[in-house]
Every structure is written in structure tokens, then in C-alpha cells.
Legacy VTK file of the C-alpha trace (Angstrom):
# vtk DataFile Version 3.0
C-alpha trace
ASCII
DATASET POLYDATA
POINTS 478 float
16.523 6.793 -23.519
15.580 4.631 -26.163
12.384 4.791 -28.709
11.059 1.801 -27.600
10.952 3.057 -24.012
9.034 5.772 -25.356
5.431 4.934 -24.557
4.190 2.974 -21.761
4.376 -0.785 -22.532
0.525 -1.820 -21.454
0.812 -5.287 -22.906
3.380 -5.860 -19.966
1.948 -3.680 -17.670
-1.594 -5.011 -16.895
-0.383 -8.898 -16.168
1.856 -7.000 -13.578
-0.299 -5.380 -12.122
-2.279 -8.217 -11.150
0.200 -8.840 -8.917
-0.467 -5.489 -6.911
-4.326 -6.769 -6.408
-3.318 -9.455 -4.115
-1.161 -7.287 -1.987
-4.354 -4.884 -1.291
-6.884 -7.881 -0.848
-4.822 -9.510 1.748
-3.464 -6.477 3.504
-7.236 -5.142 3.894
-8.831 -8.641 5.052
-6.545 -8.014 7.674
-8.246 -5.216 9.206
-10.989 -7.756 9.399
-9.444 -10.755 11.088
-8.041 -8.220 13.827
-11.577 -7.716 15.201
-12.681 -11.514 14.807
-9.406 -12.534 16.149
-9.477 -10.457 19.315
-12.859 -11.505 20.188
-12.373 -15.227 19.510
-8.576 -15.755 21.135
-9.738 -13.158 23.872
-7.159 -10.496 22.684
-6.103 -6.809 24.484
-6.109 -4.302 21.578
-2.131 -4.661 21.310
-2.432 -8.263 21.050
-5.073 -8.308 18.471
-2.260 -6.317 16.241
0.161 -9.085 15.912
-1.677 -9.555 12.817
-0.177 -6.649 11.457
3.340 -7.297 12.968
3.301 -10.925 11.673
1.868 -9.753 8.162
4.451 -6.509 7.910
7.402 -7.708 9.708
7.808 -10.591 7.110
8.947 -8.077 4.305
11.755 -7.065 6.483
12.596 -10.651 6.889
12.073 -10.877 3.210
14.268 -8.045 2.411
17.238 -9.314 4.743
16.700 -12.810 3.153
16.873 -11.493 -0.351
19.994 -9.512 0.566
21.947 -12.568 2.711
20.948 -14.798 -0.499
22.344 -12.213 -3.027
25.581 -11.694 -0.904
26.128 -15.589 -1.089
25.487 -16.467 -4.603
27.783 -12.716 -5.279
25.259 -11.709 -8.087
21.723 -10.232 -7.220
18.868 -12.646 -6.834
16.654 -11.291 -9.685
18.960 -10.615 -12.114
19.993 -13.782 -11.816
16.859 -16.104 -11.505
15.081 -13.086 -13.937
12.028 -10.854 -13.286
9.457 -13.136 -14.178
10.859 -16.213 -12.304
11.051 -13.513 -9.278
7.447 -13.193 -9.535
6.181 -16.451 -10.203
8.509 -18.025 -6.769
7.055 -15.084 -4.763
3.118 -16.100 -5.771
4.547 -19.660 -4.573
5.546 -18.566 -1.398
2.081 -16.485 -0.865
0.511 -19.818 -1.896
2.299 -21.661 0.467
1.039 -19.326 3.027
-2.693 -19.513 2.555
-2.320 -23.506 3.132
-1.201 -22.768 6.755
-4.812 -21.041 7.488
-6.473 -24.663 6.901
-4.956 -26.536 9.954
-5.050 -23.230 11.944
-8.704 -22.755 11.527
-9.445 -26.462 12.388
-7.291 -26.210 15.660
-8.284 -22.611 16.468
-5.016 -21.734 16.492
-3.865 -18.151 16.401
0.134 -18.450 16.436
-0.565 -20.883 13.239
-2.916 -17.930 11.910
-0.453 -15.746 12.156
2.532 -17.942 10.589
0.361 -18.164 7.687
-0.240 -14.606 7.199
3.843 -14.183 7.834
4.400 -16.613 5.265
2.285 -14.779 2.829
3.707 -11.673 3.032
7.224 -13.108 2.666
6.270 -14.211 -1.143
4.964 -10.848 -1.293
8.231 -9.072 -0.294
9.827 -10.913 -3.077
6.859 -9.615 -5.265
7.475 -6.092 -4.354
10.966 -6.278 -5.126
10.715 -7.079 -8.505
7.573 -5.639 -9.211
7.974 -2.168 -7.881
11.165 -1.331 -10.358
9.396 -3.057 -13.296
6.398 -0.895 -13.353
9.087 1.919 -13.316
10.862 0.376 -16.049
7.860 -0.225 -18.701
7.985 2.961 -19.960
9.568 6.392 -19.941
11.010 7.403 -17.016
9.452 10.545 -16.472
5.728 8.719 -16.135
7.513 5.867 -13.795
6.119 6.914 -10.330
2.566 7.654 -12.220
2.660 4.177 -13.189
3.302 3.119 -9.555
0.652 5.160 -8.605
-1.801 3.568 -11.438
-0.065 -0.129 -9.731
-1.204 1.462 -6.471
-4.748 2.271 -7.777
-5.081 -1.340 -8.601
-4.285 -2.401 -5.513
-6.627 -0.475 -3.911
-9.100 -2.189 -6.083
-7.831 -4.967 -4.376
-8.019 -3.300 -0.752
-11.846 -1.705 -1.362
-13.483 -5.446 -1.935
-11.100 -7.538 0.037
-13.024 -6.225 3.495
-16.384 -6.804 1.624
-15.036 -10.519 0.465
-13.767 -11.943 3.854
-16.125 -10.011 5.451
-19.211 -11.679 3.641
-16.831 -15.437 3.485
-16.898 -14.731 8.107
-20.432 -13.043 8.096
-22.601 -13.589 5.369
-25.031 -12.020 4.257
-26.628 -11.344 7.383
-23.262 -10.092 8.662
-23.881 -12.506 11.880
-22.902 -15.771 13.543
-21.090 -17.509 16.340
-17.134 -16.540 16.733
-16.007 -20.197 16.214
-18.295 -20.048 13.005
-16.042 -16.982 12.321
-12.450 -18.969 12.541
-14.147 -21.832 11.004
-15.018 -20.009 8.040
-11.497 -18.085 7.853
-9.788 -21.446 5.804
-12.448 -21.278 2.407
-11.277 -17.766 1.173
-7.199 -18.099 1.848
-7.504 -21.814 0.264
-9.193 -20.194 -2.585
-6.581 -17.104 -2.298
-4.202 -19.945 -2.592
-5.040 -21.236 -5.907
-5.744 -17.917 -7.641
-1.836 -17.698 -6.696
-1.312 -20.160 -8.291
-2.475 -19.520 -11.650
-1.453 -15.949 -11.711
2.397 -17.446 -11.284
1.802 -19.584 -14.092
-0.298 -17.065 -16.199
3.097 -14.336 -15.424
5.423 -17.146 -16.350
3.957 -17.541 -20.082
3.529 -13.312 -20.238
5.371 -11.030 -22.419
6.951 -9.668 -18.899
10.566 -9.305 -19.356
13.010 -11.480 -17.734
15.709 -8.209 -17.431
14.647 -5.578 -18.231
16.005 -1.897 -18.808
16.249 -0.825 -15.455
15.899 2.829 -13.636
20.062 3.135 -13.853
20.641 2.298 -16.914
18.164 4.723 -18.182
18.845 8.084 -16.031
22.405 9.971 -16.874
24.719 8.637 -14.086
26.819 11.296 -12.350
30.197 10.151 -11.577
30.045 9.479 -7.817
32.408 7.147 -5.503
29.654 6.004 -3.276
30.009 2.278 -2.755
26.452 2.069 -0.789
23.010 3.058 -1.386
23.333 3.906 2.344
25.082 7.138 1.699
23.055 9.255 -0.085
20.949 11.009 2.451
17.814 10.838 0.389
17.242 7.229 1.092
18.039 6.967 4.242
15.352 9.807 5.437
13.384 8.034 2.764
13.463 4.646 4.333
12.231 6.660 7.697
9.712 8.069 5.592
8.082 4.679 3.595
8.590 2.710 7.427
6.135 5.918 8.786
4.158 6.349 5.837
3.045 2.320 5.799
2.476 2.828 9.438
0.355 5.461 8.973
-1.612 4.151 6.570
-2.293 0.353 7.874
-2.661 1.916 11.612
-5.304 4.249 10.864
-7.275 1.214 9.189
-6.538 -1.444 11.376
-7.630 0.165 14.705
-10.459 1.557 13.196
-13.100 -1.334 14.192
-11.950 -1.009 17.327
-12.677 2.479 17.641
-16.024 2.039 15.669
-16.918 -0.873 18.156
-16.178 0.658 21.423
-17.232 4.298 20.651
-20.249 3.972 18.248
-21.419 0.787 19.234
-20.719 -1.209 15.707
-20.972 -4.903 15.620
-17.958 -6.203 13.824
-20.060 -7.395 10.701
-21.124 -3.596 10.617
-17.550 -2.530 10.162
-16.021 -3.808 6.796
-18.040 -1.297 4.572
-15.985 1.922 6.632
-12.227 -0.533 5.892
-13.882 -0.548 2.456
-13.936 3.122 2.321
-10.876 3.481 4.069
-9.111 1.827 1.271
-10.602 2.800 -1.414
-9.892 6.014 -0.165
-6.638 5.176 -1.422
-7.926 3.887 -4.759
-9.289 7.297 -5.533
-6.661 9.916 -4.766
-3.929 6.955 -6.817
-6.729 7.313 -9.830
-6.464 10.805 -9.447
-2.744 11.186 -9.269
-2.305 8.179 -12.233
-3.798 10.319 -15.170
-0.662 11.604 -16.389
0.562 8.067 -16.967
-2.620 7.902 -19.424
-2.334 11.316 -21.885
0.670 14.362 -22.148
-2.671 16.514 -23.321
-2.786 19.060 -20.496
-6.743 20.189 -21.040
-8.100 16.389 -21.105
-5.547 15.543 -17.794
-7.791 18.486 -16.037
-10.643 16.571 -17.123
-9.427 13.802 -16.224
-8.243 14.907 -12.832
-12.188 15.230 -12.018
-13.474 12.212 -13.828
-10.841 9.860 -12.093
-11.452 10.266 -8.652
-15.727 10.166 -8.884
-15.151 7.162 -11.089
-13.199 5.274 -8.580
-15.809 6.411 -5.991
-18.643 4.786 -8.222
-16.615 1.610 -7.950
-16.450 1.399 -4.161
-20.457 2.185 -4.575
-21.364 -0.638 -6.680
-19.293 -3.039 -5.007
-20.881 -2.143 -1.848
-24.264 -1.774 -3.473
-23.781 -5.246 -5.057
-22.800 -6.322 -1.272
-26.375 -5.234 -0.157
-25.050 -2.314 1.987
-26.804 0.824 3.256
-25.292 3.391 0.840
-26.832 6.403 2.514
-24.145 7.083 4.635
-21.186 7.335 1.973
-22.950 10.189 -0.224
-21.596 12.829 1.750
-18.049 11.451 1.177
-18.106 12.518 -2.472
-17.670 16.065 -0.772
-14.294 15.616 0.985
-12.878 14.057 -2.193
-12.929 17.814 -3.421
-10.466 18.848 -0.917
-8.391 15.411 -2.424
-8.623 17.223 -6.058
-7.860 20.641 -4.726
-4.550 19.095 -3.250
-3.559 17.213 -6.070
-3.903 20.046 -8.599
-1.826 22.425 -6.494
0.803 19.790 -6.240
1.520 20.090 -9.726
3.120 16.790 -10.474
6.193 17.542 -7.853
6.676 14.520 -5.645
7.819 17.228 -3.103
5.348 19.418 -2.784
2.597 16.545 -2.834
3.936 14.714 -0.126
3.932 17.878 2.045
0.367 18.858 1.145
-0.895 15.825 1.233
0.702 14.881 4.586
-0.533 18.125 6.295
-4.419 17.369 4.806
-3.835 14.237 6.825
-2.820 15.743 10.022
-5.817 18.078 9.762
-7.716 15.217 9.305
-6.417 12.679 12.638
-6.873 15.938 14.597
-10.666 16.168 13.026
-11.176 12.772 13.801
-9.462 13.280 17.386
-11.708 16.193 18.450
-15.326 14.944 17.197
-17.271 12.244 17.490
-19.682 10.254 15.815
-19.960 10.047 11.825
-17.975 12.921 11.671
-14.952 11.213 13.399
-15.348 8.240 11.081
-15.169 9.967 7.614
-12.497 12.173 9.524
-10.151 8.923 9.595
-11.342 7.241 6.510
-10.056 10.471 4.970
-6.552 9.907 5.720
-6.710 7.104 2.492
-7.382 9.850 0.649
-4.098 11.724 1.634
-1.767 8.793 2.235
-3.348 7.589 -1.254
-0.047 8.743 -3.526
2.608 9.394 -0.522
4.211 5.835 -1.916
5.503 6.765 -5.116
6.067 10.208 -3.886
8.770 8.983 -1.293
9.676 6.267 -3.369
11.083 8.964 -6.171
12.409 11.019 -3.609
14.494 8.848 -2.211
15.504 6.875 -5.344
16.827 10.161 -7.324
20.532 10.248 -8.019
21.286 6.937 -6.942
22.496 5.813 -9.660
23.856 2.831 -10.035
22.756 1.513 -6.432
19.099 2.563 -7.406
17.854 -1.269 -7.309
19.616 -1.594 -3.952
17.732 1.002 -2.529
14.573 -0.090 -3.976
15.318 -3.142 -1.816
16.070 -0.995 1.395
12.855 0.431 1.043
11.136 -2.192 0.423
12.539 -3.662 4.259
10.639 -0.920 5.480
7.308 -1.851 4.582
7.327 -3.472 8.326
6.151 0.026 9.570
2.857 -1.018 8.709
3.077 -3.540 11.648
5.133 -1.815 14.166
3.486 1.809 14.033
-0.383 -0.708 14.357
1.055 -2.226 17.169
2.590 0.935 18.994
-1.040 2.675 18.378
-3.031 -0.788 19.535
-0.644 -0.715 23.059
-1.177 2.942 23.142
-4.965 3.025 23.010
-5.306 0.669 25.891
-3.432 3.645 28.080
-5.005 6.405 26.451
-8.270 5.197 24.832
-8.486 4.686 20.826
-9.693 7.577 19.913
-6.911 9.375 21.500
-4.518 7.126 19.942
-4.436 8.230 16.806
-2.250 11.130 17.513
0.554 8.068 16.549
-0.285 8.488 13.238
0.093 12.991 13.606
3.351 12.057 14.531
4.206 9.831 11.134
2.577 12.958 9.158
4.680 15.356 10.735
8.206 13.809 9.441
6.823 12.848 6.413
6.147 16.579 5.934
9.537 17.457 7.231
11.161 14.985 4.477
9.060 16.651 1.573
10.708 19.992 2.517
13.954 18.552 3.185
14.855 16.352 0.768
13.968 18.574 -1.852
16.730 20.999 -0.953
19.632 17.301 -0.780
18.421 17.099 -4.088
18.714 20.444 -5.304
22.125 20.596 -3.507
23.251 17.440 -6.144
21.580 19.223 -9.024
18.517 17.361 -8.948
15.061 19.764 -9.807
11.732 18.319 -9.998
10.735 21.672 -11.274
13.174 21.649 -13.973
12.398 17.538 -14.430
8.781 18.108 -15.002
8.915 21.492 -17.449
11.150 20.299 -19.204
9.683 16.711 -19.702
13.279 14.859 -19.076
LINES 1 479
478 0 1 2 3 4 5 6 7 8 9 10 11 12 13 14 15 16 17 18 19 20 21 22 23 24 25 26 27 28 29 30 31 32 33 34 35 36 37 38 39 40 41 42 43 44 45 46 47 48 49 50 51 52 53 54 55 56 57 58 59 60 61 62 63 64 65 66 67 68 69 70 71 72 73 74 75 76 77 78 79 80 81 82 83 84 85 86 87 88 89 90 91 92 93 94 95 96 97 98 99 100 101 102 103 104 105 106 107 108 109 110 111 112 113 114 115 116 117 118 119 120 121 122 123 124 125 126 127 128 129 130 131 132 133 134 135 136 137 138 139 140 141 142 143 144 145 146 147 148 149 150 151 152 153 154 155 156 157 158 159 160 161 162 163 164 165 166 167 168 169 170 171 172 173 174 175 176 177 178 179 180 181 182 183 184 185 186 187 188 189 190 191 192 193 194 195 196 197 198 199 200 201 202 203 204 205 206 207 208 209 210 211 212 213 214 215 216 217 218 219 220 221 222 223 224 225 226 227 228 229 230 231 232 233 234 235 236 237 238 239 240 241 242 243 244 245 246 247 248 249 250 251 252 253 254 255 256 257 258 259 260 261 262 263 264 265 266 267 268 269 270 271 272 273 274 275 276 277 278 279 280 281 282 283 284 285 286 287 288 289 290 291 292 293 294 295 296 297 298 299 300 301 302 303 304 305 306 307 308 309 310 311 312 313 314 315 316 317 318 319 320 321 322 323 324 325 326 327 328 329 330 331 332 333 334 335 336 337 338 339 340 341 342 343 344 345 346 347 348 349 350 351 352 353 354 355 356 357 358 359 360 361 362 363 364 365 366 367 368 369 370 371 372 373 374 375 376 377 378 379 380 381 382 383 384 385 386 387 388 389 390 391 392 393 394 395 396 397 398 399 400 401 402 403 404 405 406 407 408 409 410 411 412 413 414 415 416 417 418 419 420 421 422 423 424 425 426 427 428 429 430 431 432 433 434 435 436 437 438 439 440 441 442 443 444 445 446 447 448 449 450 451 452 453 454 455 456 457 458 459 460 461 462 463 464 465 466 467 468 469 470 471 472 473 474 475 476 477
């Protein structure tokens, strides 16, 4: 590795990550518009989730687009247009997109809604792409997935207000108002959405972002190997399993959450957004927590750090709520449960491995929690699982990345295609709950914990079988 990939380049690094705040704004309004879709286009549960599958499924179609296009010009897309070009047509797209929700919410249409939203999160699979590797890349190697995780904790930034935004844009302030108010008022914030695309693509354009640069494989030792395919190393193909459960997982639990808050505990919709807000910022605080390391090598101010993070990233989700004029009453008792969050994360001890199977069994305990009580308790029970799905991303992503080599960017893109769990597993829980009842339902998302935990145990022995130690890796700071 060379000097100047040394430290972690934060000039290039914080325009990128701007990039990851639009993914969590949009992805969380969504949890939103399910509600205020269902009740305004007369949707079951399952139908109401063809938000998700039009949202999700479109970086799958991304994914096979980006591959068919590579395959035809015989060089791979980004390399050849460049990073920052990648980025900028991506925020394009996305733009493109929001446009869609103007003539939809003057017709009331929702197959136009949801083409919008599909076209959206096709410039964001093109995002991902090139934006997932790059973090990885602006910097030493051994920090990469901590700087994913940071990426991830600005996101979630993203995710925590988004609710509050659309919410307030559908609502306002009185969190009331007809439903065909509701759609009416859909078009202001995606227009807006639109144009802050917009700029960002130019504002990336004129960055310091490199157009190529040092990539994952040309950085890592490369083992002599005569795999032609990504596809053949075991550890990405359970991987891709693992990232199409682990976004189901994660987007499920949120997205049939109203639902559950509306027909159990008697919520009104415009009640709801400050429990999505949680939910996702939820995530913000366990990727604060698991980010330090990307900040200091000092072991005694990363244990510090390790307690300041999380609270810190709790104090945001206050004040943007408090700023929202929300009851804040309720959330107090949350800063509690992020103990077990710390607990977790400090007997991980930095190995991807043995995160993702902690963390994935503190989120079984809590669906089961949330399964067996009601009430409150049921609600913090599920919001809790954004605490424990907060840094499963970069864990799997590692995982299944290690030892490839050569093909590592064309398994980045493979994994990427499997972001559509987020839409698939929502749906499979929204048709379930109208057999078995919501609650009840979540016992999809015990399932998705279960093999994720099952991949953290047995992908760390395929790696140790091709001489791959995340033990050894993190000791020995290589």
C-alpha cells in the first residue's frame, strides 16, 4: 500500500458522502407513503408494499443494466465513463425520477407513483455502485468497512429526518388533513428532492473525487487463483443471500411498522413518523458507534468514543424531533437499550464475523420481544432491530468481498443486485400479515436473522480455509 493511502482522504470523503444522505431520506419517506398510499388507493397490506418492491427491485434492474451495458461496450461502465461521471449520471437519473411524482400526484395515480420511486432508485443503484468501493478506496484498507459504516451513519442522518420531512410536507404541523390533501401534497418535497439532485451532481462533478481511483484489488496482495467469476468463491455467493436478507430485514421491520402501530395501538398515521424516525436512526447510532475506528488508532479515546458516539447520535434524533414539536417523553427510555447496542459492539471486537453473529442474534431476541408483548414495549422492541441491523452492511459486505481479488468490483456489483431484498422480504411480510395478523408477521424477519447468523459462523471458517484471518487482519493492523 502506498503512503498516500495512508490516512483517510476526508477532503474526498465528505462530498461522497452526501451522496449516501439521499439514499436514507428517500428510502425512509417511504415508510411514510406506504400508510398514506394504502388509505388513499384503498390498498390490502401486501398491496400497500409495492412501494418497497418498485423502490428495491429497481437496483436489481440497475445492477443487470449496468452489467448488460458493460458486457456490450467490453470494458466496465465506470472505469470507463470514471467515478465521478458515475455519480453525477446516477443523481440525473434520481432527478429524473422525482419529476414523475408531479403528474402522478395531480392524476392520483399510484402505478405513476410508483414508476417514479422505481426510477429513483435506478440512479441510485448506479450511485451505490460507484460509491460503495470509493469510500473503501479513500483510505487504508484496513479502516475501509469503518468508513462504510461512517457512509452508513450519514445515511441514517438522512433516514432519521426524512420521516419527520415528508411527514410534516403530507401532515403539517398539526399532523392532520384530508387523504387527497395527502397525495396532493406528495409532488412539493420530491420536486424539491429533484433539484437538490441536481446540484449535488454538479457540486461532485467540480470535487476533488477521483475519476479512477486505487481500487480494493489493486491494493490487497492477490493470491494466484484461476477463478474466472466472482461467482465462485463461496463467500459471495452466501454473501449475496446474506445483503438480499439483511436489506429485507431491515426495510420490512420499518415499513410494516405503521401498520402494526395503526391497527394494534390505535395510531393515526400522522402519529407514526416520529417511531420510523427512531427506527432509523436506530441505525444512525449503532453505524456512529461502530465508525470510531475510522476516526483515531488510540485504543483508550476509541473506548471513549465508543460511549460518546452512540448518545451523541441519539441527541440528534432528539433535537430533530424536538425541533419537529414532538412529544419527547416517550423516547427517554430508549437511551437504555442502546446499552445493550454498546455491550455488543465492544465484544465484537472489530471482527466483521463475530459482529454480524451477535448482532443478528440481539435482533432475533428482539422480533421475538416485540412478537410476545404488546403495547410500548412491542414498539421499542422493533425499533430496536435498527440498532442491530445498524452495521450488518459493511459486515457482510467484507465478508463476502475478502479474497476476491481481482473480481472484487464485480462482486461489489453482485451485491449491490441484491439490495432488492428490501422489497421482496416487505412484500412477503405485508402478504403474510393479512393471513396471520402483523404482529405475528414479523417472525419473516427471525427467519432473515437466523441465516445471517449462520453466514457469520460460516463464512468465517471459507475464509480461514483460503488463509484469510480477521483475527490475524486486525492484530496485526494489515
Amino acid at each position: 500500500m502506498n503512503s498516500e493511502n495512508s490516512q483517510t482522504k476526508w477532503g474526498q470523503l465528505i462530498p461522497l458522502v452526501t451522496v449516501f444522505f439521499f439514499w436514507g431520506f428517500v428510502s425512509a419517506s417511504n415508510d411514510i407513503l406506504i400508510p398514506v398510499f394504502k388509505k388513499a388507493f384503498d390498498l390490502t397490506q401486501g398491496q400497500s408494499q409495492f412501494v418497497s418492491i418498485a423502490f428495491y427491485i429497481s437496483y436489481t434492474v440497475g445492477s443487470l443494466l449496468y452489467i448488460g451495458i458493460s458486457l456490450l461496450i467490453k470494458q466496465d461502465l465506470v472505469n470507463k465513463i470514471g467515478y465521478k461521471n458515475g455519480l453525477a449520471l446516477g443523481l440525473v437519473i434520481s432527478a429524473l425520477g422525482t419529476l414523475l411524482f408531479y403528474p402522478a400526484a395531480n392524476t392520483g395515480s399510484y402505478p405513476l407513483m410508483l414508476a417514479g420511486l422505481f426510477t429513483v432508485g435506478l440512479g441510485f443503484s448506479l450511485q451505490q455502485t460507484v460509491a460503495n468501493p470509493l469510500a473503501i478506496a479513500l483510505g487504508p484498507i484496513k479502516t475501509g468497512s469503518q468508513r462504510l459504516t461512517l457512509a452508513g451513519g450519514i445515511n441514517n442522518f438522512g433516514t432519521t429526518i426524512g420521516p419527520l420531512i415528508v411527514s410534516f410536507a403530507i401532515f403539517g404541523a398539526t399532523a392532520s388533513g384530508s387523504t387527497d390533501m395527502s397525495i396532493e401534497s406528495v409532488k412539493i418535497p420530491y420536486l424539491i428532492l429533484g433539484l437538490a439532485f441536481l446540484l449535488v451532481a454538479v457540486l461532485l462533478k467540480f470535487s476533488s473525487l477521483p475519476e479512477h481511483p486505487e481500487t480494493i484489488e489493486e491494493s490487497l496482495e492477490e493470491a494466484t487463483s484461476s477463478k474466472k467469476s466472482a461467482l465462485q468463491y463461496p463467500q459471495l455467493v452466501m454473501g449475496m443471500i446474506a445483503i438480499f436478507l439483511y436489506v429485507g430485514v431491515e426495510v420490512s421491520t420499518a415499513s410494516n411498522l405503521p401498520a402494526y402501530m395503526e391497527s394494534k395501538l390505535g395510531f393515526a398515521i400522522g402519529e407514526i413518523a416520529p417511531y420510523i424516525s427512531l427506527y432509523w436512526a436506530s441505525l444512525m447510532i449503532g453505524r456512529w458507534t461502530g465508525a470510531v475506528e475510522a476516526f483515531t488508532d488510540n485504543m483508550t479515546i476509541q473506548k471513549v468514543l465508543r460511549f460518546l458516539a452512540p448518545y451523541l447520535a441519539f441527541g440528534v434524533f432528539l433535537l430533530v424531533n424536538a425541533i419537529a414539536k414532538h412529544d419527547l417523553t416517550p423516547f427517554y427510555i430508549y437511551g437504555l437499550i442502546i446499552l445493550v447496542l454498546i455491550a455488543a459492539d465492544m465484544a465484537s471486537k472489530g471482527n466483521p464475523a463475530r459482529m454480524l453473529l451477535l448482532f443478528s442474534a440481539c435482533g432475533i431476541v428482539s422480533l421475538f420481544t416485540g412478537m410476545a408483548t404488546a403495547g410500548m414495549v412491542s414498539v421499542y422492541a422493533f425499533t430496536s432491530v435498527g440498532l442491530f441491523c445498524s452495521t450488518l452492511w459493511p459486515c457482510i459486505f467484507t465478508l463476502a468481498v475478502s479474497g476476491l481479488g481481482k473480481h472484487t468490483s464485480q462482486g461489489s456489483s453482485f451485491l449491490i443486485m441484491m439490495i432488492c431484498g428490501g422489497g421482496i422480504i416487505s412484500w412477503v411480510q405485508g402478504f403474510v400479515s393479512d393471513s396471520i395478523g402483523i404482529q405475528n408477521s414479523y417472525f419473516v424477519g427471525v427467519i432473515c436473522l437466523t441465516y445471517l447468523a449462520f453466514f457469520a459462523w460460516k463464512v468465517s471458517r471459507i475464509l480461514k480455509s483460503q488463509g484469510i484471518s480477521f483475527e490475524e487482519k486486525i492484530s496485526g493492523g494489515h
